[in-house]
Every structure is written in structure tokens, then in C-alpha cells.
N, C-alpha and C positions, 0 to 999 in steps of 0.2 A: 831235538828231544822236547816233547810235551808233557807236563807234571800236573796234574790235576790234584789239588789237595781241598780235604774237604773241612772244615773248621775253622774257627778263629781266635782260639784261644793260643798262650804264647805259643808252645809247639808251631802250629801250623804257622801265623805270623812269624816270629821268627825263622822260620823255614823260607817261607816266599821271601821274604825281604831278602836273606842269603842268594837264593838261586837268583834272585834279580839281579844283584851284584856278579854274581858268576854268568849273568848272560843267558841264563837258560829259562826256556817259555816256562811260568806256572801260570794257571787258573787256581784260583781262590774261590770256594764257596762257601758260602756265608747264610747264615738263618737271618740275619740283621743287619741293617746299614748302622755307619756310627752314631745317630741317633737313639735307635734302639738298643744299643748295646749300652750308652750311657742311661739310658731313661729306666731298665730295669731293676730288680733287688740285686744285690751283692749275693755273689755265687760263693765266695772265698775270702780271705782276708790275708793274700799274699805278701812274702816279706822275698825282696831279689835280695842274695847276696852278692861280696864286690865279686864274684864269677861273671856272673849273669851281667854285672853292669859292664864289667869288662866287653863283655860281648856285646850289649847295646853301642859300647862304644865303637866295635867294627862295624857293626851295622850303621854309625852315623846318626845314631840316636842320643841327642842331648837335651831334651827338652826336663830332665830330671836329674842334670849332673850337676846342677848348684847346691850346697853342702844343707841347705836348706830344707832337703828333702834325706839327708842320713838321718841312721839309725844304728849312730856308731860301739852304741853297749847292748850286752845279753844282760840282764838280769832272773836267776834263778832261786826260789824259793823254795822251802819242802817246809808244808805246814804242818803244825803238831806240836805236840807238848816237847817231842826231841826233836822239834823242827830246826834248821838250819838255810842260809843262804850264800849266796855270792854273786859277784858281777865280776863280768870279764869285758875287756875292749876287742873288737875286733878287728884284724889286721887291716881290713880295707871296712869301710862301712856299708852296711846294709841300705836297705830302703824299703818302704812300706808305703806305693802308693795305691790307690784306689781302683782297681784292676777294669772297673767298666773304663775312668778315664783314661787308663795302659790301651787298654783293649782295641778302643776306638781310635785313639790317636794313631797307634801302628798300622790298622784300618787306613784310617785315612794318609798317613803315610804311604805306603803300598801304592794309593792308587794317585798320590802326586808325582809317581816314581814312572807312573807308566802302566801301572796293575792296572786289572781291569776288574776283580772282585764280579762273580757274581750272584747277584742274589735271590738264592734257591736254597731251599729249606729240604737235605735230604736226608730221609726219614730212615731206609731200611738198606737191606743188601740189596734186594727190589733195584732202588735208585743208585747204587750205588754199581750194578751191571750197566744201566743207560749211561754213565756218564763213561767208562772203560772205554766205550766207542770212540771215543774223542781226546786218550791219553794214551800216552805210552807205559804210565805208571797211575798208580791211583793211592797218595798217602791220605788214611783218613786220623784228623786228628779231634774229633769230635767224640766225648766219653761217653755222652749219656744220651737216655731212652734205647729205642729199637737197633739200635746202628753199630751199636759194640756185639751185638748176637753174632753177624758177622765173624769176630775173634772170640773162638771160643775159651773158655777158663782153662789156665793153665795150672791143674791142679799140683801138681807137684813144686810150683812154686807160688801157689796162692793157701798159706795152711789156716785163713779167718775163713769159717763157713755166715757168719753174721758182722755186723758191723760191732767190734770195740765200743767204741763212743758212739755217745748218741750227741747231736753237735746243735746252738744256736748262739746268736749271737748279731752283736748288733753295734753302729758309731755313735759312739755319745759327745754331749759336751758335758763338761763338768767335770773333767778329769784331767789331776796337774800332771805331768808328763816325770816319768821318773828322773832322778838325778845322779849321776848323769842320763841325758837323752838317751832312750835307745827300746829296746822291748824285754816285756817281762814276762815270763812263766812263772804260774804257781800253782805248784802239782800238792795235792792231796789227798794221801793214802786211802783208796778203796773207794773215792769217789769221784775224781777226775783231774781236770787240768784248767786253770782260765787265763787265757793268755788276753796281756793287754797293751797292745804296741801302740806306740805314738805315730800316727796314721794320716795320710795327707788326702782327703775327698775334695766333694765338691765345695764344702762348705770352710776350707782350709786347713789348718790342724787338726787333729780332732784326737780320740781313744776309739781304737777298734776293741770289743769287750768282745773273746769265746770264748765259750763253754763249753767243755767238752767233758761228756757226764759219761760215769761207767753204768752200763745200761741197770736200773731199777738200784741204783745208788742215793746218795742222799745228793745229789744234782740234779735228780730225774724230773722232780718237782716243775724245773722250767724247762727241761729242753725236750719234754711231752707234752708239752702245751702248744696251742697255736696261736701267736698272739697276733695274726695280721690284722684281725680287727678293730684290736686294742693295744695299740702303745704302749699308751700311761701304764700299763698294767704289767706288762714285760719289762718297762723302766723301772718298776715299783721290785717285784720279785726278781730282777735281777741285783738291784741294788739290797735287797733284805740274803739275799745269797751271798755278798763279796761280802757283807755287815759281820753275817755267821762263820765266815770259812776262810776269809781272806783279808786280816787285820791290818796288814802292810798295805794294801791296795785301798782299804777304808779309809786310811790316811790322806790320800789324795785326791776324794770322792769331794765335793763340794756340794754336798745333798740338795741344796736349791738351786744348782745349776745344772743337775746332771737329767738329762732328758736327751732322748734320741733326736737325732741330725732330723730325720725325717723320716713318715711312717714306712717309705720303701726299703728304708737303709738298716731291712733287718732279715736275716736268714736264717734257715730251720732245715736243719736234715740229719742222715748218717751214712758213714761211707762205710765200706767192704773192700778193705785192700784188696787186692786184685792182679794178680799178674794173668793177660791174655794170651793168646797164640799170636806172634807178632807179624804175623800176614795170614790171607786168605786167597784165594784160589775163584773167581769171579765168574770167570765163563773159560774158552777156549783160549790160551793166549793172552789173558787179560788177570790183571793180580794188581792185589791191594797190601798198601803196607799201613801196620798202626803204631803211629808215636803217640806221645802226650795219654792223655787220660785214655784215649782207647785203646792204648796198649798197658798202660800201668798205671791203675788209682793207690794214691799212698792217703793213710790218714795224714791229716795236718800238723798233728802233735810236731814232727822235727823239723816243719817246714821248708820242704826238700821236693814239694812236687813241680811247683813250676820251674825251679830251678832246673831239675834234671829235664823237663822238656823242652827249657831252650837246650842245655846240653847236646842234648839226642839230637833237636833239630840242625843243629851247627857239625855235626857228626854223619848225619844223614846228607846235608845239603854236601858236603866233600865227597862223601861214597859217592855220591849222583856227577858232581864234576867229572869226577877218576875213571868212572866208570864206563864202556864204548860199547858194549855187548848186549844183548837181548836182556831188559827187563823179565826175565822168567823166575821159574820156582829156584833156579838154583839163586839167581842173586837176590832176591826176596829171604829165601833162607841162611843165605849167607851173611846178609847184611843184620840182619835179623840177630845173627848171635853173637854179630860185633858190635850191634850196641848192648845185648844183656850185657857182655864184660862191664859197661860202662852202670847198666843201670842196677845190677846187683848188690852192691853194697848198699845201695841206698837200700833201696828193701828190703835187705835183710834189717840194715841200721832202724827203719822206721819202724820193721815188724818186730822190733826185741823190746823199742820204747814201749809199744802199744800194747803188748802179750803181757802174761802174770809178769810180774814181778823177776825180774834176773838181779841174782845176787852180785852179782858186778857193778851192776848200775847206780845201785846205792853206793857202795863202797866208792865209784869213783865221783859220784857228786857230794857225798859226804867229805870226803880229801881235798876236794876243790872249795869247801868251806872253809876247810882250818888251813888254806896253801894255796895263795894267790898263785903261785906258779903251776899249780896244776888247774886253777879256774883259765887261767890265759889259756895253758893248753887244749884245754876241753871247747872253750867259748872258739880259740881259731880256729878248729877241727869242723866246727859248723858248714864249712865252706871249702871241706874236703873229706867227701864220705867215704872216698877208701882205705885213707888214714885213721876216721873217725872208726869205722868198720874194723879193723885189724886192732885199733885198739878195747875197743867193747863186746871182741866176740866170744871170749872166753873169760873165765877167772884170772887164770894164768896173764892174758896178754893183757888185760888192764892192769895186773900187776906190774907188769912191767911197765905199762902209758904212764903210771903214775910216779914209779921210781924215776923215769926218763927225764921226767918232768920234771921232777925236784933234781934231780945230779945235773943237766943241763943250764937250766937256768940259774943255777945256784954257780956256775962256771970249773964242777969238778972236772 
């Protein structure tokens, strides 16, 4: 069996590294050697949780299991005059590192294993026919520019025609790390969300600071600007924004220390959740599967996207073991809707934070302020989106997450 996958974000990495272990040939293609992948701006400012770490840990990946690198509290906010918060611990702890240094390392992991990575930059379906010649499957896990056209929108379960948030964001220093360690949300009614986890780059510790502004809000001010040229000046109006909006977080700002890592270590975009057609149809006899972003873009807000594409990939690299039959449209489409089970919840969970306002959501972050037992509950649900999902899908069954929550732990 030959596995061509095209990408190198976790998906696809963790994907090859599994079939490696399982023995079975992949080609990796890559736009960048590890060099380039660390030398560029931050694409993302990922948080694994212990899921994902679990699964590093099958993969034999330790270079980030010293406790050095958790990020064992959620801290949640809701600013306002009847604003409220809480902190929850997480059953296993999370981790926040610098995903160019994830990205690379696994990179160059892969190819002390035996991989052979190569490096070819492919653009469209175009390249993506040439390379079919030479696999017996073709997963592409590469999201963005021309190459996701490929998988067309799946409209019936993509309902953003635009992007929610508008996103930037950037690592500072000058920012004391919350107490306990761990990451912070602080959502504010009708204008966004700024999350600011305590982040490991290249510079050590550091504050990962996004923004994520609801489009022509009173956030918009900075994440419609393009500060690549200017720094000082996005340091300047990001910190006069946390001053106005987020009093808690001002708290920990050290005004003469807080300036960004470095002018690259700053990013600017916006996403369009997105659910695709999770394969395509190439030539004769020749089919492509898409995990990771070119099958499903999630906004960032619940911090669930890289997560669910190692998922996927650990789920997909099994299908492939088990598998002995013609890579064709049936097993493309079969396989295809044995991971939506998997990937649904999430999507829907991510697309309910992101949409107007659902009267559940308050009500159950509101509960989790005045009832530690129902913050535990919420903050370890993080790290299981179909529990998370069943419980936030309705009025009714968050009613219930929260009575659960209080009768359980209370030991009735």
C-alpha cells in the first residue's frame, strides 16, 4: 500500500507518523523544510489537550511531556457591569506550544524515522491528479489557498456564509501568567473574545494575546488594521484595547515590559467555518481524502481544531491498517462518514459558541460561576466534545449538565 498525503500540519504529521508505526509506505509533501516552517509568522495559536497528548504519547512523542510545558487551568471571564467568572482544572493538562516549533519537530521526526518528506509545494487539483499516479490513495491535509476547491462546501453542514470573527493576534512579553497557570478566555458581549494563554515559543514563556473581534464591533479597530509594518503600534493598540475591555487581564500587563517577541511573531486573518465534501474523485481509479483543515475549518474560539485533526488522523491511519480492498469511492465515502460521527459534535459545539448568542450558553457559564462543581464540569468537557455537545445542545439538556453536576459531585 502507498499513501501520499499532502500537508504538514498536525493532521497530516500525525497521520504519517501513525502509518509509520503501522508499516505502511506514506509520502509526505511538504511546501517547507523544518527550517521554514519555524522561520515563518504564526498561523494559529494552538492549545493540545491531554487527548491529543495521550496520542503524542503513542506516537513516541516526548519532547514536550515535562509538566513544564502544561496548562493545567481554563480560566473564563464574561466582561460587563453583570460580568461574572471562574476557573476550572483540568483532568489531564493541556499544552500551548508554539506550533511552528510542533510543526517542525514532527517534520523532522518523520524523517529520522525513515520518512522521506518531499519537498513540493502543491498548489491545485492540477497537482494533485500528477501525484495519484504514484499512490494508491491520496489524503490531502493541507486547508488553505487553491487546493481545498478540490472539496467542495458542504452546505448543509457549513451554515457561516462569512467569517464570525475577524482574528489577530500576537506573543508578548510582559505578561504575568494567570494564577493558577493555565489559559484565559474573556468574552465580551457584542464585541468578541481575547484569549491569552501562557505559551511556550521560541523565546521561552511567553503570553500568546487573540483577538477575535465580531466583524465592525468595537474590536474591529485592531483586527482591520495591518500592523506587519509597525510593531510598536499593534503593541500600543493592543494594549489600549485589554486597558478598555479587559480589566482582569490589565492586571497582569506590565506596561514597560509588554512588547512583542518579535516583528514576525504576529498574525492577522479570518476564518469561515467550513465543513467540505470529505473526498474528491481525481481521475480514473484515482481518489483523494481530506482531513485536517481541508476537510473541516473550525473558528478558534473553542479550541478544538487541531485537536480533532489529530483525532481524525489516528482514526483514518486504523481505517487504512484494517482495510485490504480497493481504495475506491465506496471506501472514500465510507470512511468519510465514519469520521463525520467523530467530527460532528465538535462542529456543531464550535458553530453554537460562534453564532448569536444561544440562551443555554449563558445560563450554563453563568452556573459555573456561582458552582465550582458545575465550572469542573464544563472546563473537563473541554477535552470531550461529544459529552460537551449533548450537553449544550439544547435548553432542556444543559439543564440537565448542570443539575448532574451539582447532584454528582455534591455525592447525592
Amino acid at each position: 500500500m502507498s499513501i501520499g498525503i499532502v500537508g504538514t500540519g498536525i493532521a497530516g504529521l500525525h497521520l504519517a507518523l501513525r502509518l509509520q508505526q503501522f508499516g505502511i509506505d506514506a509520502t509526505l509533501y511538504t511546501a517547507q523544510d523544518p527550517d521554514g516552517i519555524r522561520s515563518g509568522p504564526p498561523l494559529n495559536f494552538v492549545t493540545r489537550f491531554g487527548s491529543t497528548r495521550e496520542r503524542e504519547g503513542m506516537l513516541g512523542l516526548t519532547q514536550w511531556a515535562s509538566s513544564l510545558y502544561d496548562n493545567p487551568w481554563m480560566h473564563v471571564c464574561v466582561e460587563g457591569p453583570d460580568g461574572y467568572a471562574f476557573r476550572g482544572e483540568l483532568p489531564k493538562p493541556a499544552s500551548s506550544i508554539d506550533f511552528r516549533m510542533y510543526l517542525a519537530t514532527l517534520l523532522e521526526e518523520y524523517q529520522r524515522r525513515g520518512g522521506e518528506p518531499v519537498l513540493r509545494p502543491v498548489a491545485d487539483r492540477d497537482d494533485l491528479v500528477r501525484l495519484a499516479s504514484h499512490h494508491e490513495l491520496l489524503v490531502v491535509a493541507a486547508g488553505r489557498g487553491a487546493l481545498t476547491d478540490t472539496f467542495a462546501r458542504d452546505p448543509a453542514r457549513s451554515p457561516f456564509q462569512s467569517a464570525p470573527r475577524h482574528l489577530v493576534g500576537g506573543l508578548f512579553h510582559g505578561v504575568r501568567p494567570p494564577d493558577p497557570v493555565g489559559m484565559t478566555m474573556h468574552m465580551v458581549p457584542g464585541a468578541g473574545e481575547i484569549h491569552a494563554p501562557t505559551y511556550h515559543s521560541f523565546s521561552g514563556q511567553v503570553t500568546a494575546v487573540l483577538v477575535e473581534a465580531v466583524p465592525d464591533g468595537p474590536f474591529s479597530a485592531v483586527t482591520d488594521q495591518d500592523y506587519r509594518g509597525d510593531p510598536d503600534r499593534f503593541t500600543a493598540d493592543v494594549l489600549r484595547l485589554i486597558t478598555t475591555h479587559v480589566p482582569d487581564l490589565r492586571t497582569r500587563v506590565e506596561e514597560r515590559e509588554f512588547v512583542l517577541t518579535r516583528p514576525v511573531d504576529l498574525m492577522r486573518g479570518a476564518v469561515v467555518p467550513v465543513v467540505r465534501r470529505g473526498w474528491a474523485q481525481l481521475a480514473d481509479n484515482a481518489y483523494a481524502l481530506a482531513v485536517g483543515d481541508a476537510w473541516i475549518t473550525n473558528d478558534p474560539l473553542t479550541a478544538q481544531g487541531a485537536n480533532l485533526g489529530s483525532r481524525l488522523a489516528f482514526h483514518l491511519a486504523d481505517a487504512l491498517r484494517e482495510y485490504t480492498g480497493a481504495h475506491d469511492e465506496t471506501f472514500c465515502r465510507t470512511v468519510s462518514e465514519q469520521l463525520w460521527t467523530l467530527a460532528q459534535p465538535v462542529v456543531d459545539w464550535a458553530n453554537l459558541f460562534i453564532g448569536p448568542p444561544a440562551p443555554q450558553i449563558g445560563t450554563l457559564l453563568a452556573a459555573a460561576a456561582t458552582d465550582q462543581r458545575v465550572a469542573d464540569a464544563f472546563v473537563a468537557r473541554l477535552d470531550h466534545p461529544e459529552a460537551m455537545w449533548h450537553g449544550i445542545s439544547s435548553v432542556q439538556r444543559t439543564d440537565e449538565f448542570i443539575a448532574q453536576a451539582r447532584s454528582v459531585r455534591s455525592g447525592v
